[in-house]
Each structure stands twice: as structure tokens, then as C-alpha cells.
N, C-alpha and C positions, 0 to 999 in steps of 0.2 A: 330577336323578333321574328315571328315565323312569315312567310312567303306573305305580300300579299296577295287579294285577288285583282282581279280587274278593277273594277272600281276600287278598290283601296289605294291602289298605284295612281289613279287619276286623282284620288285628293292629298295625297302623298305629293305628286308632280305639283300640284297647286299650292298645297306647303311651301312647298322650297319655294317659288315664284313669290309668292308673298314677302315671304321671308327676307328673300334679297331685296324686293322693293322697299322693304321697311328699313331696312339694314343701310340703305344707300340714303334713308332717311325722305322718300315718298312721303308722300302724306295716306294716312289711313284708306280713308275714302276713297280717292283716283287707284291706290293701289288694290283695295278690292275690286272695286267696278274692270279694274285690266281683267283682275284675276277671274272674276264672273264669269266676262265675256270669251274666255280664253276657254276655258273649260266648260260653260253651261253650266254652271254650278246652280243645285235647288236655292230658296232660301235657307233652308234647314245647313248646307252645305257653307253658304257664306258665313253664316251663323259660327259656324263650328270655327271657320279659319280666325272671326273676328276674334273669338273670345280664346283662342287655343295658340294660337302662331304670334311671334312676336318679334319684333328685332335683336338681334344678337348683342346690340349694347344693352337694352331692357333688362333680358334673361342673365346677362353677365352681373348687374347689378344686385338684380333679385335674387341668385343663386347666393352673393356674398351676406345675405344678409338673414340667411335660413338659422336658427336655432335650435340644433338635435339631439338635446342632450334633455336632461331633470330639471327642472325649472327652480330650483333650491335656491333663492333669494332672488329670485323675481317676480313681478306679477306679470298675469296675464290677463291680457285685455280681449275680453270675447267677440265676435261680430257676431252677435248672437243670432237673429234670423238667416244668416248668411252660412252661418255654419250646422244650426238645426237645418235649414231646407235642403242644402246639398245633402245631409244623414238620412232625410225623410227617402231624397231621389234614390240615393244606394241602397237604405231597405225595401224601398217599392220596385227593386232591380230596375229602375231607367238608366238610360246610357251613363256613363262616366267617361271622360275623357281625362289620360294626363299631359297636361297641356306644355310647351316646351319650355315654360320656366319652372315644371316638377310641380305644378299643382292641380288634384283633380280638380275637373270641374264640368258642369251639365248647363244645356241649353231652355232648361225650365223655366228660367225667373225667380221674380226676387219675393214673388207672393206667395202666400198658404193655401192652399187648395181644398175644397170641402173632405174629398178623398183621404187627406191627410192628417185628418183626426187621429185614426187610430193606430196610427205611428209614429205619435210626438213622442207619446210615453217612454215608447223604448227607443227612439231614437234620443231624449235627453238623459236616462240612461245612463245609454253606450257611452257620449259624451263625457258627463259627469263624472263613471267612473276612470275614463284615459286620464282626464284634468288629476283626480285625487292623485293617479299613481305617480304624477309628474311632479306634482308636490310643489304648487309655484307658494309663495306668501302673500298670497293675496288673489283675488280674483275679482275682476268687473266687466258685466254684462253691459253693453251697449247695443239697446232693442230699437227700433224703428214703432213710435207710439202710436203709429196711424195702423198697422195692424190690428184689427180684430183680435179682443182678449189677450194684448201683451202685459200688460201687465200680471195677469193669470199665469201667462206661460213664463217670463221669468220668474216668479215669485215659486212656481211648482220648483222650477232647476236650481233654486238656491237652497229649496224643501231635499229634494234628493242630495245636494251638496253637502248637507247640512250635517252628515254624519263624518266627515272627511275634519270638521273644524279647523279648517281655513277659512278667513275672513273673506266675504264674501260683497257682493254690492250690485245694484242694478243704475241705472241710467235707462229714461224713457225720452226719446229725442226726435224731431221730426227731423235732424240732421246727422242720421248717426258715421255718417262717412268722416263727415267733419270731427265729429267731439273723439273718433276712435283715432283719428289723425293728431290731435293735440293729446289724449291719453300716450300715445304711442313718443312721444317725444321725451317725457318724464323717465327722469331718471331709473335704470333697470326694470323696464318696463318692457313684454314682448305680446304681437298680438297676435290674433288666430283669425285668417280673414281667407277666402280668395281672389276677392276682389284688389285689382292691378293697379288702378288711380291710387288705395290706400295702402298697399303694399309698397310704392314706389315712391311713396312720402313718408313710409314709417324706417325706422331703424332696423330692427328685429321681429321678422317672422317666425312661428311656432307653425311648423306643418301639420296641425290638428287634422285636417280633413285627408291628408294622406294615410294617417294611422288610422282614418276610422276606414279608408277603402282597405289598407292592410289586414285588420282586424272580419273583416267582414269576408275577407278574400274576393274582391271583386277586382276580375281584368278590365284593364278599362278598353273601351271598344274602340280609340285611335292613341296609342301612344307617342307621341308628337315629342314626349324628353327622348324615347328609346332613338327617334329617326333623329334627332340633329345632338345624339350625343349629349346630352344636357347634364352640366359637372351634378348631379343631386346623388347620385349610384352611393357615394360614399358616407355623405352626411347620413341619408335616409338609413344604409347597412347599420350606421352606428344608433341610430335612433331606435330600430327596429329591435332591436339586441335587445333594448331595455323593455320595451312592452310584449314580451314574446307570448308572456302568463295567458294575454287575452285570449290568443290565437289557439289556445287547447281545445 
């Protein structure tokens, strides 16, 4: 990891504090507000540690339960807006963070932006073709129905799927946390999410949204696995091996 600056070191410093607060099993809240007050952190700043910094039983957990290899008799269960809007952020070059349980992830939200029109296309795509090469048996989209033209935009990613002939499926849900949390239980079943309530109730995570920051070659602007060592260096090497074609 190369030197930080000055301010990189003060959110770096704020990391670790956090960190241990949660570790000692703090509560979220009281342990941000320490952390705020300690450093004068922006909102943008608290932001970053909520969603990037975690406790070291959390990350232990999550780390075991990464799947890096060909998905060769299993399905994959999509977080579908969860994982196009993070694609959308790394082709409109906005920040990415890898956060310390080894998963990017950005400060944007969980909405579609008007701006975002014209980077669904090839952000579903990029997607689509990672999913073919991994080769699950089967695939299901779980969309959030209360977005604007969801049903459009998974029926378009099951149109570019459509060449790959793997069985394919959609779910349109105003709960999609939920139905991706009971998907995820079924037998041989792995999901592709960033989100940490759903990650920490599923069995098997697919790091979809790491391959696509690989694939894209985007540094992420805090790497938060690199500073607390975070066990992902290995699984990801072996993962990476396999999709290398993209990266020419």
C-alpha cells in the first residue's frame, strides 16, 4: 500500500478506532459518534467508516464464507440493483472503496440516477458476460419492484443472458433483502451482493462486484482489506486466474 497523505493517515487513524470499538463489541452508533468527535470527521467521512470498517468477528465470518472458484453446479442468486448500481459507480469512475471484509463498495445509494441511463447497457453487459464465464446452473435476479422500469431492466439482462443458455429467472419484490436471504439458504445456492445484513445471513458469497473492479482496473480510493490485512489476497488470486481473458 503506498505512503499515505495526511489526511489518508487521519481516516486510516479513525479506522483502527472504530474498529476496535466494534471488535470490543460497542454499539455502531455511540462508536461512530466517539469516532466523529475524535477526528471532526465530514459526513461523507463517517459515511465511508460506516459502510467500509467492521469488526474483526464480522470480517472473520464473511471472509469464510467467499466463493472463488466456477460456479459449476450451483446457482447464483443476483442482488440485481445492488450489483448494476455499484457497475454503473465504477463506469462513471466515482469512488470505490475495498472495504475490510474484501468487498468494494461506494457511498452513492441504493437508487438509479437519471445520469445513469446511459451506462446500464454496458454496465449489464460487463455483468452478464463474468456470470456466463463462471458457468453457475442456473441464475435469479432479485430486483427491488419499486424502482422505475425494473421490470425493463431485468428482462433486458436476461435478453443479453440469453445467449450463454443457462436458465435464467427474475423475482420483482418490494423486499428484496429478504427473498435474497431465504434464496440464499437453498441448497447449493451462492449470492452476489454487497450488502452486510445479507451477506451475514447467507451461507455463500460470489465476489461479483470485486471481478468487475478487477476487470475494469479500478484502484479503489481507501483500501481498508490492504490496512487490517484482511485473509481475501488468496481466495481473490485464485479467482482472478480464472477470469484473466477479460482483462486484455
Amino acid at each position: 500500500m503506498e505512503t499515505p497523505s495526511k489526511f489518508d493517515k487521519e481516516i486510516y487513524e479513525a479506522a483502527y478506532d472504530y474498529r476496535y470499538l466494534l471488535t470490543k463489541r460497542y454499539p455502531v452508533k455511540a462508536s461512530l459518534n466517539i469516532v466523529t468527535a475524535r477526528y471532526t470527521l465530514s459526513s461523507k467521512d463517517r459515511l465511508l467508516l460506516y459502510r467500509c470498517v467492521h469488526s474483526e468477528h464480522y470480517v472473520a465470518e464473511i471472509n469464510k464464507k467467499f466463493f472463488c472458484k466456477k460456479l459449476n453446479g450451483f446457482k447464483l442468486i443476483v442482488d440485481f440493483y445492488n450489483v448494476l448500481i455499484s457497475s454503473i459507480n465504477m463506469l462513471q469512475k466515482g469512488e470505490v472503496y475495498l472495504c475490510d471484509d474484501c468487498v468494494p463498495r461506494d457511498l452513492r445509494g441504493s437508487k438509479l440516477r437519471v445520469e445513469d441511463s446511459k451506462y446500464i447497457e454496458k454496465a449489464m453487459k460487463i455483468i452478464a458476460n463474468i456470470i456466463l464465464d463462471l458457468k453457475p446452473n442456473a441464475i435469479i435476479l432479485v430486483a427491488d419492484k419499486n424502482i422505475s422500469f425494473s421490470l425493463n431492466h431485468v428482462l433486458r439482462f436476461i435478453e443479453i443472458l440469453g445467449y450463454g443458455n443457462i436458465p435464467s429467472s427474475y423475482e420483482l419484490t418490494s423486499t428484496p433483502d429478504k427473498r435474497i436471504i431465504e434464496y440464499s439458504r437453498e441448497e447449493r445456492s451462492v449470492i452476489a451482493t454487497t450488502d452486510s445484513v445479507i451477506m451475514m445471513q447467507s451461507s455463500l458469497i460470489f465476489p461479483l462486484t470485486y471481478i468487475i473492479m478487477y476487470i475494469l482496473k479500478i484502484s479503489p480510493a481507501y483500501n481498508f482489506a490492504s490496512l487490517f490485512n484482511s485473509a481475501c489476497s488468496v481466495c481473490y488470486k485464485d479467482l482472478v486466474h480464472d477470469i484473466d481473458e477479460y482483462c486484455e
